[in-house]
N, C-alpha and C positions, 0 to 999 in steps of 0.2 A: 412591510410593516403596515397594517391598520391604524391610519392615523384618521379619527374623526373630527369631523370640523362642525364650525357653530353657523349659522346664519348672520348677518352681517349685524339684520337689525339687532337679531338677542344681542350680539358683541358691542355694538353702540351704546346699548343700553346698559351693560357688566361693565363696562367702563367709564359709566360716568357715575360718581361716586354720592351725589343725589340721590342718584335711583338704587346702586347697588351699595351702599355704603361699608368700607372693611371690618369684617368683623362679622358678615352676614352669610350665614348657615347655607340656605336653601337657593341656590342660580336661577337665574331669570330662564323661561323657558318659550317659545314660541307660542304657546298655549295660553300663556300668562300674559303674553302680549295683546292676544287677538281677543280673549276675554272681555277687555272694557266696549271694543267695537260692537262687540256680539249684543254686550246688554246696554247699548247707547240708544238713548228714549227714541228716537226713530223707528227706529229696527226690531224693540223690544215691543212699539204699540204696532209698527206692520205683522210682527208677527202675530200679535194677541188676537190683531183681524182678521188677518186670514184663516188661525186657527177659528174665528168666530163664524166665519163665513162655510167652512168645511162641517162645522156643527149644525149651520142653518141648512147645507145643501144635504146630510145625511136625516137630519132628523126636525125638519120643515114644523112640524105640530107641538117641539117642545117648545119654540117663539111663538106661536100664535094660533087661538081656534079658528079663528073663522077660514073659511072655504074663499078662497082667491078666484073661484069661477064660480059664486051665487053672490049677488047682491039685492040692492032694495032700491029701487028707481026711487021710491019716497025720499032716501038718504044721499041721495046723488049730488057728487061735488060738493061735499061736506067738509069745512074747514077741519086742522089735525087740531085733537084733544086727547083726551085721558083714555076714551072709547075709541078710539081710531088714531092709534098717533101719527099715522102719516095721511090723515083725511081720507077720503073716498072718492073714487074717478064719478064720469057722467053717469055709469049704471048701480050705482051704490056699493062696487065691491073694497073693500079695506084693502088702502094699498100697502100698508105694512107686510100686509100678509102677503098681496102679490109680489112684493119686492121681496121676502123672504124665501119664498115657493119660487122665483124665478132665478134666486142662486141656484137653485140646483140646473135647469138646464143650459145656463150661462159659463157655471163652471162644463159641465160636462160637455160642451159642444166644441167651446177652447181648448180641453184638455183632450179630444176626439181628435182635432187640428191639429196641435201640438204634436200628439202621435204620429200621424201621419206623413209630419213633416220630418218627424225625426226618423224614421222608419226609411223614407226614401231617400232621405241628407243621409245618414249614415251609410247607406250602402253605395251611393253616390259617388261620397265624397270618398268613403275608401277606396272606389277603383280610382278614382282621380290623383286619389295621393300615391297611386302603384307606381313604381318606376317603368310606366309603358305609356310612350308619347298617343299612340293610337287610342287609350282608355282616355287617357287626361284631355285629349281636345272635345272627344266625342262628349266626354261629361260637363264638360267645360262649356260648350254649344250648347246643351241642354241649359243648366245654369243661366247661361246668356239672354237666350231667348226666352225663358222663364220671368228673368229681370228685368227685360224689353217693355213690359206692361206693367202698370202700375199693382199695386198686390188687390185692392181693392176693385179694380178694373176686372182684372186676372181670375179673381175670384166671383165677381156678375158673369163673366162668358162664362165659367164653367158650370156655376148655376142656370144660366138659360142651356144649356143642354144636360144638364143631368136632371133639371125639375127643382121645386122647392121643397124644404124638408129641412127637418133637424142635422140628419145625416147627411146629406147632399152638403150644407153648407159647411160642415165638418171637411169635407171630403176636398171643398172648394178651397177654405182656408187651409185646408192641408197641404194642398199644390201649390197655393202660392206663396206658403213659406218656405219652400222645397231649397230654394239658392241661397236663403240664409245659413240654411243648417249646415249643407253643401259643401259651401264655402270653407266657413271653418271644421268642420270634419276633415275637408282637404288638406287645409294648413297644417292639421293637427298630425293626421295620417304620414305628410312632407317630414314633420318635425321628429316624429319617433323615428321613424325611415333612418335616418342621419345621425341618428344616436350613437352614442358611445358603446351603451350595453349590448344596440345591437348589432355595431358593427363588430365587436368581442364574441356576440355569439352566432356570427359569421365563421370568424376565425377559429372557434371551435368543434365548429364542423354540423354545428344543426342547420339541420333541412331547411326550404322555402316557407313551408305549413306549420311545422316547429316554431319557427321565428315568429312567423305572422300568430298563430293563436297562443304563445305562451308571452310575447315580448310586443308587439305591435297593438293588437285588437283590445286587450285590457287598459292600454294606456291612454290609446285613442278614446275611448268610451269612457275614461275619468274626466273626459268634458263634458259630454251629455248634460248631466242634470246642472254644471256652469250654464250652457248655451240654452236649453229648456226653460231654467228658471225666470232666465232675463228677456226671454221675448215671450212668454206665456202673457203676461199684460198685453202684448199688441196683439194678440190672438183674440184673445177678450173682446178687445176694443174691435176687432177687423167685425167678429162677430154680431157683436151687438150693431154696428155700422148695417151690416147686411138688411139683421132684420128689424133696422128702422126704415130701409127702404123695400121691406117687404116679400125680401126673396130667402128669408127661414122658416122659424115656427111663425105660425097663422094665429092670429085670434080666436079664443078667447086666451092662448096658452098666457101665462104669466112670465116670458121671458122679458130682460132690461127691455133691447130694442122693440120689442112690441109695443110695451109699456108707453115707451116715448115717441110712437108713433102713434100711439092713440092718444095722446096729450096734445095731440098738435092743435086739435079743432078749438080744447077750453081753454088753453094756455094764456090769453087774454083775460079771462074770466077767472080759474083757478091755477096757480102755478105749482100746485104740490103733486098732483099725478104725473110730473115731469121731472118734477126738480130732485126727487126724491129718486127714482130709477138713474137718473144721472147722476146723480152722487153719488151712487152705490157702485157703478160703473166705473168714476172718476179715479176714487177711494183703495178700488180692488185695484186698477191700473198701477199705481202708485206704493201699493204695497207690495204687490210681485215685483217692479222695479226694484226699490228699495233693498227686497233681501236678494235680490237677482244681482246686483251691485255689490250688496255683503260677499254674497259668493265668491264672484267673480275677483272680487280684489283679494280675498281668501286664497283661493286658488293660483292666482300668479304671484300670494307671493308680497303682493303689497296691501300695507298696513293703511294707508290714510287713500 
């Protein structure tokens, strides 16, 4: 007999006679639960930014004309006004516009990262979650030694041998996110392994490869964009760290850490070619958390 069951919370909820009162048509649903979370002012303005941020990194010129790599030495270090609302660094360029122009390679070099992390965590972590001791330590060593250095650290050594660059620093923050993803891919790989449905479609006689791409690999991979969402912010941030210390894009590019590395000299004198790329850095960090947490509490399941 097919008997279907409720989630605990929906039933909490059908039971208390406040929320579900007798006499009421339409059942509380899971969907109807997670609804108010969804559009709770937090999560409602992180989203609107980052949708705003995705706008300014696709289409740079619809926020602002001027050119983020020409300025007017006449206009240099120009408090923010109507004509300039985030002022103007020491060479006269509008830094609205370079903090505009520098979303796009700020997202794109976190999201380069990101990939790459996730590219080598997932293949990783699923030999790791095999049922084969020889895979799981050997990946496990990897992981370790990986973790042994700090991410930051981790990511200068392999900038001093692979060169500075856009891609290089991509490539850098992409290794040393490698044990995050790793990790829980592993767990996650562990946790289906031990399933119910797949130990039934054991017992039904499907293959090794059966099992692993119709019942393992799909379920495992419905974490991804959980575990992506919620460390894309430290991506950002490892980023941007880098190329304040100089080992990314090069000057004159309009990226954050550039930005704030070039701030360091006037920052007594004017504080908006600084303050302004940093809050933009701050701002984006906090808002991929933010719905990275949405998710994640989505996904397993809890509601607060």
């Amino acid at each position: 007999m097919n008997v279907q069951t409720r989630p605990l919370a929906d039933l909490s909820i059908a039971l208390d006679p406040q929320v579900n009162p007798p006499g009421a048509v339409e059942p509380v649903t899971t969907a109807a639960v997670i609804a108010p979370r969804l559009l709770s002012p937090g999560l409602a303005i992180s989203l609107a930014f980052l949708f705003v941020l995705l706008l300014a990194a696709a289409f740079p010129r619809a926020f602002t004309q001027f050119d983020p790599l020409i300025g007017d030495y006449a206009l240099g270090l120009k408090a923010p006004s109507w004509e300039h609302l985030f002022g103007t660094d020491r060479l006269g360029r509008d830094v609205f516009a370079r903090t505009i122009h520098g979303t796009r390679y700020s997202l794109l070099i976190g999201l380069g990262g990101m990939a790459i992390s996730l590219a080598f965590g997932i293949v990783l972590g699923i030999l790791a979650g095999q049922r084969n001791r020889f895979l799981d330590e050997a990946t496990s060593r990897v992981f370790d030694v990986l973790s042994s250095f700090p991410g930051v650290l981790l990511a200068m050594l392999v900038v001093t041998f692979l060169g500075q660059g856009m891609l290089n620093i991509a490539i850098a923050v992409g290794i040393a996110g490698i044990p995050k993803f790793g990790r829980v891919i592993r767990a996650q790989t562990q946790l289906v392994r031990d399933a119910d449905y797949v130990t039934h479609a054991v017992v039904y006689g499907l293959g090794r490869w059966q099992i692993f791409i119709r019942h393992v690999l799909p379920n495992v991979l419905v974490a991804v964009p959980v575990i992506a969402t919620v460390y894309i912010g430290n991506t950002i941030l490892a980023v941007s760290g880098l190329s304040f210390l100089g080992l990314g894009p090069q000057p004159p590019t309009p990226e954050w850490g550039v930005m704030l590395a070039e701030s360091r000299d006037v920052l007594r004198v004017a504080w908006w070619p600084g303050v302004f790329p940093g809050l933009a850095i701050t701002l984006t960090v906090i808002a991929f958390t933010l719905v990275g947490n949405a998710i994640q509490k989505r996904f397993e399941g809890r509601l607060a």
